[in-house]
C-alpha positions in Angstrom: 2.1 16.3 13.9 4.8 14.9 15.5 8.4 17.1 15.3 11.6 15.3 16.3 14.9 16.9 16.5 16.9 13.9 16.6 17.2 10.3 15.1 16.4 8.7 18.2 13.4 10.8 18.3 12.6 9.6 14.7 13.0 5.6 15.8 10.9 6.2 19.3 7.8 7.9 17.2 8.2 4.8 14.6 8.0 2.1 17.1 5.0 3.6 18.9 2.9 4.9 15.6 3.8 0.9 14.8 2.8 -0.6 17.9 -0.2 1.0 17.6 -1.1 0.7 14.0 -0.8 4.6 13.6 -0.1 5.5 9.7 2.9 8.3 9.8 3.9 10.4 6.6 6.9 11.9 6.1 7.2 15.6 5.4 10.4 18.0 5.2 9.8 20.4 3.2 8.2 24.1 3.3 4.8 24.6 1.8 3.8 24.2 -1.0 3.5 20.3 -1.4 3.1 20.6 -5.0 2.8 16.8 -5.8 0.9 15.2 -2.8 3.7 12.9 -2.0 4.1 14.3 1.3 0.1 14.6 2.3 -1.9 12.0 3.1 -5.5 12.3 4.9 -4.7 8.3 6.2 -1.7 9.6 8.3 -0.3 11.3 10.9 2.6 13.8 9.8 6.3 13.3 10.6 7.5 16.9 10.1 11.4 17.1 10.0 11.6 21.1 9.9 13.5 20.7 13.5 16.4 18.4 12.0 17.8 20.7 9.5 21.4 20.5 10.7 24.2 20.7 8.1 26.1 17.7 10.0 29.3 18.1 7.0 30.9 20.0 4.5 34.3 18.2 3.1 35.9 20.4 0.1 38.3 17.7 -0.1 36.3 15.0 -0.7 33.5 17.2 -2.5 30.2 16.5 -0.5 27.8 17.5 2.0 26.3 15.9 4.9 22.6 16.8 5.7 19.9 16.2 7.7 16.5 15.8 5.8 14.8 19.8 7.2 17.7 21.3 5.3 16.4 23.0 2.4 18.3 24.4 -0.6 17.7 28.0 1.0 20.5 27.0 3.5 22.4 24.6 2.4 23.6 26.6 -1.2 25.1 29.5 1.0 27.3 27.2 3.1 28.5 25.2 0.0 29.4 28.5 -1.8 31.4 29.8 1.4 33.7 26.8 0.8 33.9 27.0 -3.2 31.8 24.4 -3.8 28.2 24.3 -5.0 25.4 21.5 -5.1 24.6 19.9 -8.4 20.7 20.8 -7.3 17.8 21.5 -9.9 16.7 23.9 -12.1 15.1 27.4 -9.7 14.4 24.9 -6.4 12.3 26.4 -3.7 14.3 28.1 -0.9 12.2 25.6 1.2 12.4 22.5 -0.7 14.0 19.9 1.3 17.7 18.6 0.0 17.0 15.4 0.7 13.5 15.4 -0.3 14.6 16.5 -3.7 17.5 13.6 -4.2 15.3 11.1 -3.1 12.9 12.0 -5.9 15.0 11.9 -8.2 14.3 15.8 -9.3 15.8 16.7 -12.7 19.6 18.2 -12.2 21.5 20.6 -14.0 24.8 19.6 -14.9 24.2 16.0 -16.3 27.8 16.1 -16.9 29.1 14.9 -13.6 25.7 12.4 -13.4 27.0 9.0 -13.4 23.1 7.4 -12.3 19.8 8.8 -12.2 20.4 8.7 -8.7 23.3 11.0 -8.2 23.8 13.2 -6.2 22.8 11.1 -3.3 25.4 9.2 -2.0 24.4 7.6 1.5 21.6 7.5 3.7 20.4 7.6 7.1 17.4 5.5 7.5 14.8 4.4 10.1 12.4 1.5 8.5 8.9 0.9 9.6 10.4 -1.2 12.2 11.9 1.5 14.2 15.1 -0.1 13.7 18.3 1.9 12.2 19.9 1.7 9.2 22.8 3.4 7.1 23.4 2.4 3.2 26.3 2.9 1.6 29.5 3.3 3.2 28.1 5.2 5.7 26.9 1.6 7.3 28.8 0.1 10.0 28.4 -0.2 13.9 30.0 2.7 15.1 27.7 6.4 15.0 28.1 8.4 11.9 30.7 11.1 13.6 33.1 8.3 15.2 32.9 6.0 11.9 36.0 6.0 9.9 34.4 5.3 6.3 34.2 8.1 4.0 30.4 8.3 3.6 30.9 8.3 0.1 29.8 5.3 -1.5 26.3 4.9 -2.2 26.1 0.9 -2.9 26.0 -1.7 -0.2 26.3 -3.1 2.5 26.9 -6.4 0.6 25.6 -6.7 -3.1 22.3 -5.2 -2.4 21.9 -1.2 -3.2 19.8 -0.4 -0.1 19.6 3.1 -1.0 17.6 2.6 -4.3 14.4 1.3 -2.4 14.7 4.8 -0.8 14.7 6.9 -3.9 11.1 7.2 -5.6 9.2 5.5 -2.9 7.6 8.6 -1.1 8.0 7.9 2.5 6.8 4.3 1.9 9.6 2.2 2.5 11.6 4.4 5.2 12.1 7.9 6.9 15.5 9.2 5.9 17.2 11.3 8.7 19.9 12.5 7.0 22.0 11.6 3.5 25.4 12.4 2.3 25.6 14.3 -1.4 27.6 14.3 -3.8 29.0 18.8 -3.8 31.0 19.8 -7.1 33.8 22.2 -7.1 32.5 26.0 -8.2 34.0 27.4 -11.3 36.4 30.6 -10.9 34.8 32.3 -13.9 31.6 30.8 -15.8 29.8 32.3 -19.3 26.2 31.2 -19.8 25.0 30.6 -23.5 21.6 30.6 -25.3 20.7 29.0 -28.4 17.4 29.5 -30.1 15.4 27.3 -32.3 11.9 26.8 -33.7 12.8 23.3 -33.7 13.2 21.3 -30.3 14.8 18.0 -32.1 17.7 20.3 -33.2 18.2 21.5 -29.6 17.4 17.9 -28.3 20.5 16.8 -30.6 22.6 19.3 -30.1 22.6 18.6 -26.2 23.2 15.3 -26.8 26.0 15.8 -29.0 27.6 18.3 -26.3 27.4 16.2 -23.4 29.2 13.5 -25.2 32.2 15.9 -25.2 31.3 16.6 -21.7 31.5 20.5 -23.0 29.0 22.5 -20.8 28.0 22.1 -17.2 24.5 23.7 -16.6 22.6 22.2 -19.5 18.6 22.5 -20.0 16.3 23.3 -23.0 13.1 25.5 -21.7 10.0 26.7 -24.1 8.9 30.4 -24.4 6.4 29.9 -21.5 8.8 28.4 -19.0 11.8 30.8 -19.7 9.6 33.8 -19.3 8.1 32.4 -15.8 11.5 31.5 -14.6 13.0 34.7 -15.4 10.2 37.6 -15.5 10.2 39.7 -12.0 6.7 40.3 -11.7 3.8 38.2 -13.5 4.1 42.1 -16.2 7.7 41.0 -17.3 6.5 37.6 -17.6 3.6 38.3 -20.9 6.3 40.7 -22.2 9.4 38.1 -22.0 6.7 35.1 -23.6 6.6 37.3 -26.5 10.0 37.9 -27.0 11.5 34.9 -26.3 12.1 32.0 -28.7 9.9 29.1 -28.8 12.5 27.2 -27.7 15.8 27.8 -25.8 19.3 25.6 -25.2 21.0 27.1 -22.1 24.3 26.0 -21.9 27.1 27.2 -19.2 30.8 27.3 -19.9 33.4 26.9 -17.1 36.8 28.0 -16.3 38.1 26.5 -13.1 41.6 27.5 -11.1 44.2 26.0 -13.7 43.7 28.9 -16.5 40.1 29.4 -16.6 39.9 31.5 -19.6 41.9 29.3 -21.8 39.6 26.3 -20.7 36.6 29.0 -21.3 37.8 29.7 -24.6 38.8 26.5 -26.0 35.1 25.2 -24.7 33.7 28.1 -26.5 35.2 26.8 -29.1 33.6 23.4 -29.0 30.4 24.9 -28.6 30.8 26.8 -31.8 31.8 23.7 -33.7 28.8 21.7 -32.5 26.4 24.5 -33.2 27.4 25.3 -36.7 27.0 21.3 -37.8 23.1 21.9 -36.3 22.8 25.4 -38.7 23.1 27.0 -34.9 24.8 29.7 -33.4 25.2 30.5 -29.4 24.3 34.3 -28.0 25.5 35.4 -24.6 22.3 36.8 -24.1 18.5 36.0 -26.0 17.9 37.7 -29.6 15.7 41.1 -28.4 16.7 40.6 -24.9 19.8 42.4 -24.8 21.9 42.1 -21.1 19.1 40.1 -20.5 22.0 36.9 -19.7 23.2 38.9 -16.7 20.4 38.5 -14.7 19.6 34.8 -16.5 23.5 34.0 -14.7 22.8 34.7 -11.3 18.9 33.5 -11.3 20.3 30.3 -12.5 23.1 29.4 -9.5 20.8 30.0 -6.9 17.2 29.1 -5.3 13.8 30.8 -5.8 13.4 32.9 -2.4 10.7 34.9 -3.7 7.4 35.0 -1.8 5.5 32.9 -4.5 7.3 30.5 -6.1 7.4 31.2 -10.2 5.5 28.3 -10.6 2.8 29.5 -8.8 2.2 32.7 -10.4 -1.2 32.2 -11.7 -2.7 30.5 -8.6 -1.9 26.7 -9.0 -0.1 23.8 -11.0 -0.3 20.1 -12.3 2.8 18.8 -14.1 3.6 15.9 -15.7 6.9 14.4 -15.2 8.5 11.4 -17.6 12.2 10.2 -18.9 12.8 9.5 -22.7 15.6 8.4 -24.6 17.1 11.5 -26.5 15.8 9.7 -29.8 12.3 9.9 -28.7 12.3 13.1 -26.6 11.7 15.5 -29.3 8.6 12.9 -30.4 7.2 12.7 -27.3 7.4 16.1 -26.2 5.5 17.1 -29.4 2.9 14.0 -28.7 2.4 15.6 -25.6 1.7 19.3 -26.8 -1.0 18.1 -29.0 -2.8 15.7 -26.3 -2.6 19.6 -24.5 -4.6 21.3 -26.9 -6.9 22.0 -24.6 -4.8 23.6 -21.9 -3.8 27.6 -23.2 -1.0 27.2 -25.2 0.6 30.4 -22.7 -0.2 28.3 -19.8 2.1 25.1 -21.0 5.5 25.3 -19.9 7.9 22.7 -21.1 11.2 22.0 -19.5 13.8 19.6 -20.8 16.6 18.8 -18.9 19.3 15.8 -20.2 19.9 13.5 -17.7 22.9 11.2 -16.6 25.8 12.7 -19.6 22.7 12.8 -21.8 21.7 9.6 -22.0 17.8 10.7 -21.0 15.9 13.7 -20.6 13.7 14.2 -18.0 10.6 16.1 -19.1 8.1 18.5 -17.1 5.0 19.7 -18.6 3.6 22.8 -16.0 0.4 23.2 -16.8 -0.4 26.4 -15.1 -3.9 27.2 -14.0 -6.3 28.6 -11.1 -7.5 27.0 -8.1 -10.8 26.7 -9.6 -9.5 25.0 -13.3 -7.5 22.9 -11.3 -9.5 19.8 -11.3 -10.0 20.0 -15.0 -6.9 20.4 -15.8 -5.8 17.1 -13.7 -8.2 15.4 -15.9 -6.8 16.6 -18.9 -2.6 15.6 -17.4 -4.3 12.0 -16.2 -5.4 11.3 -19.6 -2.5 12.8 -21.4 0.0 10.6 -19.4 -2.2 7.4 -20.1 -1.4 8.4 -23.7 2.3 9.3 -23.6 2.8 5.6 -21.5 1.2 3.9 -24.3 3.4 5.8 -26.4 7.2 4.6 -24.6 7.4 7.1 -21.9 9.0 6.1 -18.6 6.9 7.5 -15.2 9.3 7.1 -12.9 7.9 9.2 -10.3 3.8 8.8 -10.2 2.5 11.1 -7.8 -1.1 10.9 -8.8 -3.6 7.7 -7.8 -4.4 7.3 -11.6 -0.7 7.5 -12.3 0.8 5.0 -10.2 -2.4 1.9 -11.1 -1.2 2.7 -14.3 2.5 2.0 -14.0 2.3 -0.8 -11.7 -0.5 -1.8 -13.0 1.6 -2.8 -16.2 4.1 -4.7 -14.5 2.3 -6.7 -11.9 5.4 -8.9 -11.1 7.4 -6.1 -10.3 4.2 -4.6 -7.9 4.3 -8.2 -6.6 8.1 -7.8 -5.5 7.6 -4.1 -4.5 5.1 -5.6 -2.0 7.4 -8.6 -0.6 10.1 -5.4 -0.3 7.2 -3.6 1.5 6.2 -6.5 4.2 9.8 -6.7 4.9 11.3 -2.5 6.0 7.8 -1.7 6.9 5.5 -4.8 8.1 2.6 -2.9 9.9 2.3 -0.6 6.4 2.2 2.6 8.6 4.9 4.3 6.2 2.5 6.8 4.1 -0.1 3.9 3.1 -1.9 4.1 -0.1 0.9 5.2 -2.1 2.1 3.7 -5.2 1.2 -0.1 -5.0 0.5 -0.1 -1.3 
């Protein structure tokens, strides 16, 4: 395992793995590698736990500056201590890489300031297969980083090409990312967080839609009975008692007050929310039905990371998800198209979590199929047949971790393969980057 603690470390390790036709994989975050993007028995690992410098936090100009060891653990502290907070997913790990997480393009939760699916990230640090240095964005330019006089902040460029989108979803195959700039929004003064319950996910699915068109709450995600009780219980006890109780389906929405009158904005937004809720035959609790104060603790779980020990996803031993985008028309469709191709799997083991993406224009959708170790392999067979069935269907796989997964998407588009692998001899001509991912 190779462990550099600076970018010139990073090019020097490149140009001698490539000189040598040594395969490297990037890794920067804690275990567990739940999706295998990160492992690869071809290569030798890359770690970047000793770059996890915060290089800059501007409250002016809302971001944050990062190397790619910095994990949410860290870096959602220091953002708070200057009133502003990351726009960062739904219960990360403590030890799960910022920059590992933009680059995938993991599910955020206020879709309200997404303007792309791949916001936050602004610009990049990058060393290609090459060894040689480059910075996308703004951020490019001759001078170093800390002497350059650009603001960091624009993602797109150098020229007409968008250099940093052959970054995002390639797992480590196209470049090592050092550090990236991201985008940090200011934290409200006073925030209430809203549940509305439904037997019916299309209502929920519309009703998001609808609110994010008025850009009325900032936190926004729908989660089934399974995933609200896993992501809230605090002991595996809690968890069977809060499946029960819960809904079968939840709309958590958060209203925010900011420093120009924050409970007038609070109120008139509450408002809204009323409005939007009623034309759905809905109505918004400040806490679930037979869960009472139970929004207290759903508030503060919510704004921050999972430290515990074992991650909530990991409860019961082990994990395969499946991970696709749908338009809001077909979410509710395709979510339900999915539940019955999981017959199979324990219906208490499925958790669903539905999160609208860029002002609602998508959803991103994660199916956790929670297992043990030794079901494991079954259930993969079970995800790798249900996600050949949901593609058929429309659904977008945007991020195929699996071998099965990725023959299948580029499998079905061999032109765009074909260009992927022109894009590929070009940043990485030896093919050392993480080989035998995707199409490579």
């Amino acid at each position: 395992m190779f462990l550099p603690q600076n970018t010139q470390e990073v090019c020097d390790i490149v140009r001698q793995a490539a000189s040598q036709g040594k395969a490297l994989v990037p890794c920067s975050s804690k275990e567990p590698h739940l999706h295998g993007g990160s492992v690869n028995p071809l290569a030798e690992t890359i770690s970047f736990e000793k770059m996890n410098r915060i290089l800059k936090i501007s409250r002016h100009d809302r971001y944050a500056r990062v190397e790619a060891g910095v994990t949410f653990g860290t870096l959602l502290p220091a953002l708070a201590e200057q009133g502003l907070r990351a726009n960062h997913p739904f219960l990360p790990r403590a030890g799960k890489s910022v920059v590992a997480s933009m680059l995938e393009r993991e599910a955020i939760l206020v879709p309200k300031y997404q303007y792309d699916y791949t916001d936050p990230l602004l610009t990049t640090e990058v060393v290609y297969g090459t060894g040689e240095l480059f910075r996308t964005g703004s951020a490019a330019g001759p001078a170093p980083a800390e002497e350059s006089a650009a603001d960091m902040v624009n993602p797109w460029g150098p020229g007409s090409v968008d250099f940093a989108r052959f970054l995002c979803g390639a797992q480590g195959t196209m470049g090592l990312v050092t550090w990236a700039t991201l985008k940090a929004e200011v934290a409200p003064t006073d925030s209430v967080l809203t549940f509305i319950e439904s037997d019916d996910l299309a209502s929920l699915v519309h009703l998001a839609t609808k609110l994010l068109f008025h850009r009325i709450p900032d936190d926004c995600l729908i989660l089934n009975n399974v995933n609200f009780a896993a992501a809230f219980a605090k002991d595996p006890s809690e968890e069977e008692t809060l499946r029960k109780k819960a809904a079968p389906w939840t709309l958590i929405c958060r209203i925010s007050g900011y420093a120009r009158l924050p409970e007038e904005r609070i109120r008139i937004y509450t408002g809204y929310l009323r409005d939007e809720c009623a034309k759905e035959d809905l109505t918004f609790l400040y806490s679930p039905r037979n869960l009472d104060g139970f929004g207290s603790r759903a508030d503060q779980r919510i704004k921050e990371c999972d430290r515990n020990e074992i991650y909530w996803k990991l409860r019961r031993g082990a994990l395969r998800d499946i991970l696709f985008l749908a338009p809001p028309s077909k979410t509710a469709e395709l979510t339900d198209a999915l539940s019955a191709l999981l017959a199979a799997h324990p219906a208490e083991d499925l958790g669903l979590t539905l999160q609208p993406q860029v002002q609602g224009r998508g959803f991103r959708v994660e199916a956790d199929l929670y297992c043990t170790e030794e079901a494991k392999e079954k259930t993969c067979l079970l995800a790798d047949t249900a996600e050949a069935a949901l593609f058929a269907r429309g659904a977008l796989f945007d991020r195929p971790y699996s071998a099965a997964l990725s023959q299948l998407v580029f499998g079905a588009d061999p032109v765009a393969a074909a260009a992927q692998k022109k894009l590929k001899d070009v940043f990485d001509p030896q093919g050392i980057l993480n080989p035998g991912k995707l199409c490579f």
